[in-house]
N, C-alpha and C positions, 0 to 999 in steps of 0.2 A: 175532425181532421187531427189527426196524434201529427205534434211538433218532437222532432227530435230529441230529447231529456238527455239531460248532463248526468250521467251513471258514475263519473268520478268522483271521489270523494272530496268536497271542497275544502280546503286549506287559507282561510283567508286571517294573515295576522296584520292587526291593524297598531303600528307606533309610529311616532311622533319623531322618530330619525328616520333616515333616508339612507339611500345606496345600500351601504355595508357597514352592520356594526355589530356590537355584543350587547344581550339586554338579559332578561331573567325571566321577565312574565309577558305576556301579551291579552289584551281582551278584546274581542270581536262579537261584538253583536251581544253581549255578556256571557259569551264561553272562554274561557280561560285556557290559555294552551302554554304547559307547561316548557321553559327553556332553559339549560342550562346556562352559566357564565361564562363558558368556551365555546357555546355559537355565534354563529356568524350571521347576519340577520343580511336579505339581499332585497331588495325593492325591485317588483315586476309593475310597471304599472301600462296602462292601454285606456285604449277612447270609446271603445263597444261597452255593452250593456253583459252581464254574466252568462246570458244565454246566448255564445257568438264562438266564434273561431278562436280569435285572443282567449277568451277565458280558459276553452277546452285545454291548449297547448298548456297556460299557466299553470292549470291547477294538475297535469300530469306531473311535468318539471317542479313543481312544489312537493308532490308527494315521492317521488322515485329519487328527486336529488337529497331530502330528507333522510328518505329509509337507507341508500346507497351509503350516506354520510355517517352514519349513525349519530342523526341529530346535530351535525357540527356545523349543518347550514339549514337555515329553515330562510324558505320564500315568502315576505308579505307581498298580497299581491292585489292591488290597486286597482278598478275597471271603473268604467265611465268620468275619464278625464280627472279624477281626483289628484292626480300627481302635475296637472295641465297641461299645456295639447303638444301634440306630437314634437313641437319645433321645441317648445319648454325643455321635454322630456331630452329630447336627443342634448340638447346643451349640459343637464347633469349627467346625461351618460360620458360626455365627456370628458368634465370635472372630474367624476366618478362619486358622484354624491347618489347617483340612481347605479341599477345595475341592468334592470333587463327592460325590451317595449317593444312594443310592435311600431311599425313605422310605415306611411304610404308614401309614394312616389314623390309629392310637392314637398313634405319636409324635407328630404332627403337629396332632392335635385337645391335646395339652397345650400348644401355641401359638395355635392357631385355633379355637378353642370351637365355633367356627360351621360346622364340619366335621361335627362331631358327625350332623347333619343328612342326613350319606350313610351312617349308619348304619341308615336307616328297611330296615326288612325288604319286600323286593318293590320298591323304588324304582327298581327298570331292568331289564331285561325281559333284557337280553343284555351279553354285553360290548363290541360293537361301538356299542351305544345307550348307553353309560357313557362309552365313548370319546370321542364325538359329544358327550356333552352337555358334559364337563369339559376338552373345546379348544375349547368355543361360544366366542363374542362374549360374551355376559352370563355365564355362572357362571365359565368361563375366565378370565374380567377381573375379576371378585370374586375368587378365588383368589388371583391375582398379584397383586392390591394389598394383599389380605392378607398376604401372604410378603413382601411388599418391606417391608411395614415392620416385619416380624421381622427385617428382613437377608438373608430367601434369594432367591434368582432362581428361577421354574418356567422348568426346561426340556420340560418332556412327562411325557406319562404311559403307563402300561402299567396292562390290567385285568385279575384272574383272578378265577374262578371257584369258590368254595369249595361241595363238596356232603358228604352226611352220609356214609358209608359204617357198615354195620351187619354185624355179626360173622354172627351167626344168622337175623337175621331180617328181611325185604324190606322198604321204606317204601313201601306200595301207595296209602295215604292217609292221611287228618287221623286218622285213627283209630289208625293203626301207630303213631303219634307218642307215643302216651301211655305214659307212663311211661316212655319210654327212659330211659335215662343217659348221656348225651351229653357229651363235653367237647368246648366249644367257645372261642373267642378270649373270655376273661375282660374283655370291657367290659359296662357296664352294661346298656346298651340290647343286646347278642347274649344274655345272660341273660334279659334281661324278652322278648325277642323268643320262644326256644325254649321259657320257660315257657308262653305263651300259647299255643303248638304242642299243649302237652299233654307236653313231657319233660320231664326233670331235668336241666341242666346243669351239670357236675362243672367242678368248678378245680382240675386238674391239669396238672404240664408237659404240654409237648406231648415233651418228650422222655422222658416216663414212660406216653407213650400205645400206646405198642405193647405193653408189658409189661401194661398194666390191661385191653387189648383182649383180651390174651390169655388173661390169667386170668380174666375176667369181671367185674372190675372195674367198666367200663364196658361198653355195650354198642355204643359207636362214637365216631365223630369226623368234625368237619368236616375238610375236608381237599382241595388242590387232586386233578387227578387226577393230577400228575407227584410230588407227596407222595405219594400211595398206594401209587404203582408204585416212586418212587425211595427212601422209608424202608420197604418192602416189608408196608407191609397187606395188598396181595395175598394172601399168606399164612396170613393170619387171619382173614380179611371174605368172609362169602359174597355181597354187595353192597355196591354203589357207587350210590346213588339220588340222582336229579338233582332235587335239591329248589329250585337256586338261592333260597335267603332272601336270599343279600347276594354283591352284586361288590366284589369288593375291588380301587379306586384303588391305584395305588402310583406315587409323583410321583419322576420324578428333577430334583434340588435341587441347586443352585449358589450359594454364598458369594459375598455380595453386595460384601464387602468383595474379596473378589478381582477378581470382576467390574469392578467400579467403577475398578481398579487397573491395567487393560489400554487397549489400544488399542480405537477404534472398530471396525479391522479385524481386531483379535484376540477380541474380541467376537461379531462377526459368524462369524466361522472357527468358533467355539466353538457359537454357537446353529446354524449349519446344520447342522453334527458331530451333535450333541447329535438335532435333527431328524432325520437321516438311521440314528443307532444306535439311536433309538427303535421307528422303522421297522420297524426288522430285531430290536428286542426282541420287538415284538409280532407278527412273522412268524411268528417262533420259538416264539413264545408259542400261536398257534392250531394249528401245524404239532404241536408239543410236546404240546398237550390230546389232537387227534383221536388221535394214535399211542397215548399212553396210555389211554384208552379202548379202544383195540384190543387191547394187550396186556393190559388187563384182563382180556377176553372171552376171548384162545386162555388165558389162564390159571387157568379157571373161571370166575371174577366176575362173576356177574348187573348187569346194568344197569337199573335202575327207574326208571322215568319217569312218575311219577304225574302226575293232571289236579291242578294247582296252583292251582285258583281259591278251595278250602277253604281253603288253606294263606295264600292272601291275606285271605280275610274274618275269619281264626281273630288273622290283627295289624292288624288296623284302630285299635283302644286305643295299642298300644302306637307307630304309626306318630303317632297323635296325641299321645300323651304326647314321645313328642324333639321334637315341631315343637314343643309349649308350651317344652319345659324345655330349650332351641337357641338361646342369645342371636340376637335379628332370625332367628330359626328361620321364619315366615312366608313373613320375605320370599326366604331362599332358597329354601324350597321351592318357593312360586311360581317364581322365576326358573329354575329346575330341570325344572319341569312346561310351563314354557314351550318350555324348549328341546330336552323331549323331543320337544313335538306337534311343532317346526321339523324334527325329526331323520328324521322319517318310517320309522323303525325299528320 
């Protein structure tokens, strides 16, 4: 099975400052990349592993904001949590001691309460109708005004798709659900969602989920499908069942303090960069699902595809309980529901 391969040319400058600065040399891995004393040196850092969506996006934006600059900005750019984790990160983007990261939904709702609200289970049908609705005109501009006055800048967004996978036993319907033991993203509303499913959702790492899957511990986990295949559940799940409850947003985030700190036309360099790696994150990102779903299949793993209309009426409560307990919760989900009927998805 051919894995998608990163075809962009890697840029990774590794120094000992952060954010935004000026330096001369860099060394990475023992290659040497020449810098002048009027660059601007910018930290991208992120939580995935180099072969992922974050990477793809970075190392475009590293090379095109580079060549566009003639060298007057060069990207170091940080992956698997070396800059530390998403909440770390977003607090020096706000400093301005970082510059660029990717960000998912729980860091990001401990600044925007009102996020919250894309937690509803069943709220987008697909990821390409999540995509559409969170670069509308209306919830896209509530976003950004939100972030702007935390200090970040939205650059774009990338969406996945988390689904249950089960060691022994298929998710055919509302009924399979019961009593599972599931670990899932430990926020409030992903707990009140799968209990109303009919399972048990366990709080455990996610890096102690293969060993609990194995032992029986648990009897699964959400999980994308390039998780399954790339932490190797494969291995221990007789299925992989497309339940979609929740797409999971992931906002790439810019330091508005840096921002603010540039030119008009290094600005502009930056958001079309940013626009054009996103592109090709989320290329990467549909290319990267369907393949692993394939290698799921030559590698035993059932795929389940159950009729999801039980699985929607089984959260109706609980979709209504975040829109109450979602400061101005109403009004985004309206503006949400608006821009779905717009999207025609």
């Amino acid at each position: 099975m051919k894995r998608f391969t990163l075809l962009l040319t890697t840029i990774l400058f590794s120094t000992g400052m952060a954010g935004c600065s000026s330096n001369g040399e860099n060394e990475t891995s023992g290659e040497t990349n020449e810098v002048s004393d009027e660059t601007t040196e910018m930290d991208f850092g992120h939580v995935l592993v180099e072969e992922s969506t974050y990477q793809v996006t970075a190392e475009h934006m590293a090379e095109s904001i580079n060549e566009a600059t003639d060298g007057e900005i060069a990207l170091n750019i940080f992956p698997h949590s070396q800059l530390g984790s998403e909440t770390t990160m977003l607090d020096s983007l706000i400093q301005g001691s970082q510059t660029f990261q990717f960000a998912a939904l729980p860091a990001l709702e401990d600044m925007i309460s009102e996020l919250q609200i894309m937690n509803i289970p069943y709220l987008f049908d697909s990821t390409e109708q999540t995509l559409e609705v969170l670069n509308g005109e209306v919830v896209g501009e509530m976003i950004s005004e939100e972030l702007e006055e935390q200090g970040l800048v939205d650059l774009g967004w990338i969406v996945a798709e988390r689904n249950i996978f089960t060691a022994s036993e298929p998710i055919e319907s509302l009924e399979d659900m019961q009593s599972q033991n599931l670990r899932v993203l430990q926020t409030p509303s992903y707990i009140a969602t799968y209990e109303a499913l009919g399972a048990q959702p366990t709080g455990i790492d996610y890096g102690e989920l293969y060993m609990a899957a194995e032992q029986g511990v648990v009897d699964g986990g959400d999980v994308t499908p390039e998780q399954f295949i790339d932490d190797r559940f494969v291995d221990i799940a007789d299925y992989y069942n497309i339940t979609r409850v929740h797409q999971q947003p992931l906002l790439l985030v810019m330091s508005k303090t840096v921002y603010d700190g540039l030119t008009p036309e290094q600005q502009e360099i930056i958001t079309e960069s940013a626009e054009q790696g996103i592109e090709l994150g989320v290329d990467f990102y549909y290319q990267s699902f369907e393949e692993s779903l394939e290698e799921m299949e030559e590698e035993g793993t059932q795929i389940i595809e159950p009729n999801l209309t039980e699985f929607q009426e089984a959260t109706q409560d609980v979709t209504e309980d975040i829109i109450e307990n979602t400061p101005n919760g109403q009004e985004w989900y309206d503006a949400i529901q608006e821009e779905i009927e717009n999207t025609n998805l």
